[in-house]
N, C-alpha and C positions, 0 to 999 in steps of 0.2 A: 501466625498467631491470630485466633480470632478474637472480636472488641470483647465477649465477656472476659478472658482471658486476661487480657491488656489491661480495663477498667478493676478489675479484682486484685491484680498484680502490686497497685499502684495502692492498695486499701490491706498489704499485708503485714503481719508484724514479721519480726527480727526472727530471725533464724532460730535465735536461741529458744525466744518465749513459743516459737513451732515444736521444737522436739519437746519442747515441756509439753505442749498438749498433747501431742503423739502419744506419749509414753503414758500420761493421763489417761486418758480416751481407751489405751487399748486395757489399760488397768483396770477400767471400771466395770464393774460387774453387771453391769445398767446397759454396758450398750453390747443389743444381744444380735453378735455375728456370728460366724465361722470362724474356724481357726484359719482355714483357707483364706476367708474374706478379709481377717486380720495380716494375714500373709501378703496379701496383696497392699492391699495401707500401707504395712511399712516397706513394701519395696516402691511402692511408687513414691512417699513421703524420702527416702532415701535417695535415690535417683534426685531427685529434685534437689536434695542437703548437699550434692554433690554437684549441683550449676546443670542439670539437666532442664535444661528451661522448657524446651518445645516437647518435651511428654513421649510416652513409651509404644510401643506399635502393640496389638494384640499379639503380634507372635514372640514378642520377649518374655510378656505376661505367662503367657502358655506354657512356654521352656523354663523359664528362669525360678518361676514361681509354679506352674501347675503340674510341674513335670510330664510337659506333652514331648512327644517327639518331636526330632528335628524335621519329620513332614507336616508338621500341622495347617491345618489351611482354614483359617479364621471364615472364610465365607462359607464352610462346610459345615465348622464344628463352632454354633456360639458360645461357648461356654465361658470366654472373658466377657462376654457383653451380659451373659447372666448374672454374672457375680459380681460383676462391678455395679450392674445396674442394682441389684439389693443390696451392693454396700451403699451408694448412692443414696436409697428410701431409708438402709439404718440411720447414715446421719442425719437424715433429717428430722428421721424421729427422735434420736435421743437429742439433741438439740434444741426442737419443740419442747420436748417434754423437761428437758434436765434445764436449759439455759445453758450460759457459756460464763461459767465462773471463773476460768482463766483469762477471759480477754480475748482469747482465739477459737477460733472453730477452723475446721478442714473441711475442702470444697473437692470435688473432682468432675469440672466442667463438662455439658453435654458435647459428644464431638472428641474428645480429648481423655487422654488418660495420661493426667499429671494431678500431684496434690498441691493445691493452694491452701493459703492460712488465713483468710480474710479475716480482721477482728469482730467482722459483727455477721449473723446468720445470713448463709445467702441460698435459699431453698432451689433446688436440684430442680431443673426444667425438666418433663415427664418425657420417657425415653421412648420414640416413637419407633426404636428400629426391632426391640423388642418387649412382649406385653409380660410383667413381673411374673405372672402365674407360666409363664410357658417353660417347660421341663423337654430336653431333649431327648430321645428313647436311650440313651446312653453317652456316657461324658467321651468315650472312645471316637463313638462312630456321629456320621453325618447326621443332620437331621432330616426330616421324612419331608417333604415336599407341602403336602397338603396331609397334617395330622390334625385329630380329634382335639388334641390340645389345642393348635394353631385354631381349628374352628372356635371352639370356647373361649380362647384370646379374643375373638373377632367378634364373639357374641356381645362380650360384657365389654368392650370397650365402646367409648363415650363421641370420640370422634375413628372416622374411618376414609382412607384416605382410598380410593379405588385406583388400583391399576390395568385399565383391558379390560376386556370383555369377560376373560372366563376368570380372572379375580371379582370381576363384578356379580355373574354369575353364582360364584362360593359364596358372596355376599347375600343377593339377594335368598338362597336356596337357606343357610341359614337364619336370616334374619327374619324373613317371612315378608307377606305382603307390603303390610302398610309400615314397617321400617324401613324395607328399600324402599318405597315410595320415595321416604322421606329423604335417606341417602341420596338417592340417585338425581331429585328434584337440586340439591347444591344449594339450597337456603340456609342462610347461617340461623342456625338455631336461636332461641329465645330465652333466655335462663333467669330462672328467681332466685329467690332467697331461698339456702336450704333451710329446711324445720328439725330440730332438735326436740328429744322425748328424754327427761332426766328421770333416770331411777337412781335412788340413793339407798343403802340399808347399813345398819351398824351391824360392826361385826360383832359383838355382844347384845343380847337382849336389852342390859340396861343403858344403853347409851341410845334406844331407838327413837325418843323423845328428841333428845337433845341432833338428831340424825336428819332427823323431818322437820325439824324449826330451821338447819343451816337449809335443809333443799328449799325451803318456801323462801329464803334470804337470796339464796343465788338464781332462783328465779325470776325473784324481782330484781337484780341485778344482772342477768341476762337479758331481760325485757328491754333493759333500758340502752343495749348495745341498736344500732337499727340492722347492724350485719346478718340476722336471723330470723326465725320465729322459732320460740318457745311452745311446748305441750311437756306434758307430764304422760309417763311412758304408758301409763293407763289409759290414757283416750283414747277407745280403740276406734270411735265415731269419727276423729281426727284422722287417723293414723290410714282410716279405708275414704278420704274424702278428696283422692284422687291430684294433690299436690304438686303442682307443677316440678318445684324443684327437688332438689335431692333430700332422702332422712335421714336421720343419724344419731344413734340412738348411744346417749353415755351411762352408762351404767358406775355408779361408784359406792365404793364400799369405803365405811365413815368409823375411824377408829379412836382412841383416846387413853390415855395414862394418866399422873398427876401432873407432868411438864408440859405436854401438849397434845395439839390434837390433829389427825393427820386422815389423809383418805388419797386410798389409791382408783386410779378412774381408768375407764379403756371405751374407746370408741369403735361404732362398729357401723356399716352400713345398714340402715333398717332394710333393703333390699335383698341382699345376699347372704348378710351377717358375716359379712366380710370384717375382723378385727385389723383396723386402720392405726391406731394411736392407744397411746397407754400414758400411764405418769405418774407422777408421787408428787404432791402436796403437804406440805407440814407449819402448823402456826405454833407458837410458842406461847401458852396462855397464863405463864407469868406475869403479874400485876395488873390484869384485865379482864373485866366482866367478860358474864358467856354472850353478854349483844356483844362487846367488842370481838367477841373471837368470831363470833358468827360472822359477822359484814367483814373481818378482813379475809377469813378463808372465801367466803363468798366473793370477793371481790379479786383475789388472786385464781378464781378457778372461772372467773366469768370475763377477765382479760387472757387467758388462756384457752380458751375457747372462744368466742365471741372477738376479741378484737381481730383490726383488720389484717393483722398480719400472724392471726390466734390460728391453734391448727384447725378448724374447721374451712376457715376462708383460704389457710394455705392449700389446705385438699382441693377445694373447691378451683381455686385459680388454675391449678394442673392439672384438673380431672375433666377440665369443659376446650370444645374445641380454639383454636387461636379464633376462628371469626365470630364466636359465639357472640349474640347482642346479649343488653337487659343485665343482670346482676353481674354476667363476666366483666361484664367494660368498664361496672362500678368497680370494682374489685382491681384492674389490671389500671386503672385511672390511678387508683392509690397510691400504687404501687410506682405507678411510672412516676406521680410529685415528689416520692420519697424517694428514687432510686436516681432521678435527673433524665437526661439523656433526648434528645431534641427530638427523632424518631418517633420513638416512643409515644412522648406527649404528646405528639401528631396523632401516631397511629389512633390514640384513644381519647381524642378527639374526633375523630371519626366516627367511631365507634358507638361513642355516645348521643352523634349526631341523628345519626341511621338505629338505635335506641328507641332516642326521641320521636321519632318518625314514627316507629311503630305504635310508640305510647307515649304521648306526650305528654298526660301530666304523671308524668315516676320522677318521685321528689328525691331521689337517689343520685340519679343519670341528673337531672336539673341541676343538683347541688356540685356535683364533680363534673359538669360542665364548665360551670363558673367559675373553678378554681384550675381546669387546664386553660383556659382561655389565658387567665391570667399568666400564668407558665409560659404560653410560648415565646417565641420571639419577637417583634414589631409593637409589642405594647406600650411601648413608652412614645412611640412614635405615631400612636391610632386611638384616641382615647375613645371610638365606639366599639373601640373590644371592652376598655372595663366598664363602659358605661353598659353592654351587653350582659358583661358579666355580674354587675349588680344586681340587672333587675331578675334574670335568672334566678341566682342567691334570694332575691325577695319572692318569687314564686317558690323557689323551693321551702321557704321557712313559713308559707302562709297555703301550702300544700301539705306539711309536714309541720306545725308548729313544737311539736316533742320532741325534732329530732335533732338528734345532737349535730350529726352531719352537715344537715342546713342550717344551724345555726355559724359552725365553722366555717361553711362558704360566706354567707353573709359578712364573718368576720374577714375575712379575707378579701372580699369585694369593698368592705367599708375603709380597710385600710387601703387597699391600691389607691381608691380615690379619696386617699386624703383625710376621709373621717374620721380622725382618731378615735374619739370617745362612744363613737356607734360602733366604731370595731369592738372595742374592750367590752362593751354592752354585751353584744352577739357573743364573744369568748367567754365570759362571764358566764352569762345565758347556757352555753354549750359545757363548761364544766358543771354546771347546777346540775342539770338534765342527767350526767351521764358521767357523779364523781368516778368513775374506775376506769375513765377513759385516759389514759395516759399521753394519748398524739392529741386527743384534746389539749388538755394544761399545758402540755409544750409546747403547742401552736400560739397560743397564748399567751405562753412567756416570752416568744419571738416577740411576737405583737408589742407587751410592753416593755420588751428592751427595747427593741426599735425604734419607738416613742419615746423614749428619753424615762419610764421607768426602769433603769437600768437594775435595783437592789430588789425590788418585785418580781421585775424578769428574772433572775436571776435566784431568786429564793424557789419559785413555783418550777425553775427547769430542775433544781436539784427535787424537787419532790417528786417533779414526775418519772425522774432517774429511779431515785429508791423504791417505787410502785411496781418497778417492772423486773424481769430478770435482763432484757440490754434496754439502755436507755434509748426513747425516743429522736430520732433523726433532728428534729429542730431542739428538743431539749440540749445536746450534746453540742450543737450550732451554738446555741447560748451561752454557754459555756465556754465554748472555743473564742468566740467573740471578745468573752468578756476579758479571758488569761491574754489575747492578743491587748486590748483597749490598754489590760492596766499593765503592759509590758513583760509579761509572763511566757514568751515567746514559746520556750520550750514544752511547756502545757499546751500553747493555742495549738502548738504544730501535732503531739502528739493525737488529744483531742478530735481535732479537724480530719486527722486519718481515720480514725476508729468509724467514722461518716460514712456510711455507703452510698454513696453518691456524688454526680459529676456535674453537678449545674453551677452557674455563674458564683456564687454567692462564697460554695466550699473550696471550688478551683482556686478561687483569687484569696482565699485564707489561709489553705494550705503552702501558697505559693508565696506568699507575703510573710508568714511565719519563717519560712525558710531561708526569704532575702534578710529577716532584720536579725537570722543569729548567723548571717553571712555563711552558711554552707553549701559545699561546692552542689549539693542536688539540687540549688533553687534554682539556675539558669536552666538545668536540663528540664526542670519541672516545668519551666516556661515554654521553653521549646516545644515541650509534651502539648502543653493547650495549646498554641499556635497551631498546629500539626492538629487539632482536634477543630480549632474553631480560629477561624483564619482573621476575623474583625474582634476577636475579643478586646484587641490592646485600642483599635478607633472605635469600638461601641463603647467602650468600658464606661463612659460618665452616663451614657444613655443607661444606661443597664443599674448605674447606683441609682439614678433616680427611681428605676422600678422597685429595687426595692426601699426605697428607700430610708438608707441608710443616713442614720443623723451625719451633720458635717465633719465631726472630730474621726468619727472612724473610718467615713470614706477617706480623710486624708490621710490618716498612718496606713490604709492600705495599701493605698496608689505610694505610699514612700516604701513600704518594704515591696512593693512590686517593681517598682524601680532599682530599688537595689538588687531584684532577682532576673534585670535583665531587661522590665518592659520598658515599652516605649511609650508611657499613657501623660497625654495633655495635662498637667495639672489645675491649670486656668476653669478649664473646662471642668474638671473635677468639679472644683469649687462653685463655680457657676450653678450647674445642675443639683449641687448637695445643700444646698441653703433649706432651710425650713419653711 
């Protein structure tokens, strides 16, 4: 079993609320597969319902489900790795697009053909074994060695991994000149921000007024994401000015009735006109002005797009090579502080480093430098890592004073050291900038729970829940926090699972939730982190202090972690947890 596998495992719901989304998911007329590729869903979702933990071989897929023959030879014939792989891109589309109104979503990890239920979206790593567009000459027979299709696969993909001389050779012979150059040189590419071109029209004549006031609205609430740049689809001056990174062009059609008002949108690569993403949007403009309708739709299509984890950044993350420097490492930075995982936060650390090298003042790379530093591990124990990471945070906010992102580091650097009220300044500051940021205001609400504003923390993590279709990673901490503090065990624990992620902070609440309603998963769950991180139980007071955690809840943690097994000094505790 591999770690994605294992960590997703641990973030699944109940069996039951699974087949309710199954039977959801294949019901809705929104998520547009196969019947085949449906077929496949629920055999592998089955399999699973019936304790198959370690996942199916392609030749089961084949027989069981594709009615191949009992010759089938998976390295001949791809046709399970094609269909999985497009079921793979459906869920993620309908998932982006729809949200997850059960609570559950299905996964089907790279590597693997099993289905997982993780409760919160966990986007499909881009499949390198084969490229979505490639069709085999026939679902019967072999495929051709070297086809026209496999060259076009090889044209339009983004990263290319050479094998030998005469794969090198097909490469450079298609690719031409100065893209093998580039290939063949082994330099990790350099990536920007891609640029978006909005066309909006009504689909009635007389709503076209009312159509062109929400695009001027959402483009100034795109501007204010820093994840992009914004044009309007008619610049055609923009559009030929030679753009480093990727375009992508949304096109949305803007509708209305007397109850509300609605518009469906579909993204496309301005390159190829490749249709990537699609969606539906709907406001409800009962008992509110046409500004209030304008800035919420706007504000709901410009966190869906534009936020970090919006589908454009999610295309974006999976479409650029793993070494890619510059906007990938921002992007894969993000990702790693919201998803945990020690690795990781190294890897993009690194990344950002060798960034900065190339470009030193990108107040992007600066600002999510300063806030992995903080993440790793040794901080509590080296204060010129966050003394490092402050002043980072102060270049990046005085390189970028608009941007919500360095404002966020800042926040985050002011509180590791201690400054409470310059923290909440800078968080303050970054919700101004950039209300329809939702990992804003949660980050924020961490902040002042943390701080002993517990009923403000705590108001502002439910708002940035309801803003979004899943609630933000530290909004949902907030809350887990809070149901563990006032004794709500059964919420903290639920809550704390719904977290995608594995860092210090969720482990020990998860695990502490489990010890104080005494059930039998809390020692195994301990065991589980021991087996992950071999000093958690003698860093544990080092690690409250980083975040630190006021005194009263560092100590109910360390008591239901004690009940679930651990071995943590509580002297110590207290010591380090003081104000």
């Amino acid at each position: 079993m591999n770690a994605e596998v294992h960590d997703l495992k641990a973030c699944e719901v109940s069996k039951d609320e699974a087949k309710v989304e199954l039977e959801r998911l294949l019901a809705d007329q929104r998520f547009r597969v196969t019947e085949r590729q449906k077929d496949i869903l629920r055999y592998l979702a089955e399999r699973r319902f019936n304790d198959c933990d370690e996942g199916v071989k392609a030749y089961s897929v084949a027989l069981d489900v594709l009615g191949r023959p009992s010759g089938f030879d998976a390295s001949t014939d791809p046709i399970v790795r094609i269909e999985i792989s497009r079921l793979r891109s459906a869920l993620d589309a309908y998932y982006q697009a729809f949200g997850t109104a059960s609570g559950a979503t299905i996964h089907i990890p790279k590597g693997m053909y099993i289905a997982l239920f993780p409760a919160t979206l966990v986007p499909h790593e881009p499949d390198d074994e084969l490229h979505p567009g490639f069709e085999p000459a026939g679902e019967s027979e072999p495929a051709a060695t070297i086809s026209e299709a496999m060259v076009q696969a090889v044209r339009s993909r983004r990263s290319v991994r050479l094998g030998g001389a005469a794969a090198a050779a097909v490469i450079v012979a298609a690719l031409g000149g100065a893209a093998s150059f580039e290939l063949l040189a082994g330099q990790p590419a350099m990536t920007a921000k891609p640029t978006v071109y909005i066309l909006m029209e009504a689909a009635e004549g007389r709503m076209q007024g009312e159509a062109s006031q929400t695009r001027d609205t959402l483009m100034t609430a795109l501007t204010q994401f820093t994840t992009l740049t914004v044009a309007k689809a008619s610049y055609s001056e923009v559009r030929s000015a030679g753009r480093a990174g990727r375009n992508y062009e949304i096109d949305i059609k803007y509708y209305g009735d007397a109850d509300d008002r609605s518009v469906w949108w579909q993204i496309a690569d301005s390159a190829t006109g490749d249709l990537l993403r699609s969606g539906l949007e709907r406001v409800d403009i009962s008992g509110k002005s046409p500004a209030a309708v304008r800035e919420e739709m706007a504000g709901a299509l410009a966190q869906r797009f534009a936020a970090t984890r919006g589908v454009i950044n999610n295309i974006e993350i999976h479409e650029t090579p793993d070494d890619a420097l510059g906007n990938a490492c921002v992007l894969r930075a993000e990702y790693a502080l919201d998803e945990g995982g020690a690795d990781r936060v190294l890897r993009s650390r690194d990344c950002l480093e060798s960034s900065l090298s190339a470009v030193p003042a990108d107040p992007d790379a600066t600002a999510l430098l300063a806030r992995i530093l903080l993440a790793g591990r040794g901080v509590a124990s080296d204060p010129s890592v966050r003394l490092r990471a402050l002043e980072l945070a102060k270049g990046a906010v005085s390189s970028a004073p608009l941007s919500d992102r360095a404002q966020v580091a800042l926040m985050t650097a002011q509180f590791a050291a201690g400054r409470t009220e310059a923290a909440v300044r800078a968080g303050n500051r970054a919700v101004e900038l950039n209300p329809n940021n939702g990992d804003a205001a949660a980050k924020l609400a961490l902040v002042l729970y943390l701080s002993g504003f517990k009923d403000a923390g705590v108001a502002m993590a439910h708002d940035a829940s309801h803003a979004v279709d899943a609630a933000p990673r530290d909004a949902t901490l907030v809350l887990a926090l809070d149901a563990y503090k006032t004794g709500r065990y059964s919420e903290a624990s639920l809550l704390s699972e719904q977290i995608n992620c594995t860092d210090f902070l969720v482990s020990a609440l998860r695990t502490a939730a489990l010890g104080q309603l005494h059930s039998p998963e809390a020692r195994e769950r301990m065991a589980e982190i021991r087996g992950k991180d071999s000093d958690f139980e003698r860093n544990f007071a080092d690690r409250v202090a980083v975040w630190r955690l006021p005194p009263d809840i560092a100590a109910e943690l360390e008591a239901g972690l004690v009940k679930a097994g651990a071995d943590v000094d509580p002297n110590a505790v207290a010591s380090v947890a003081k104000p």
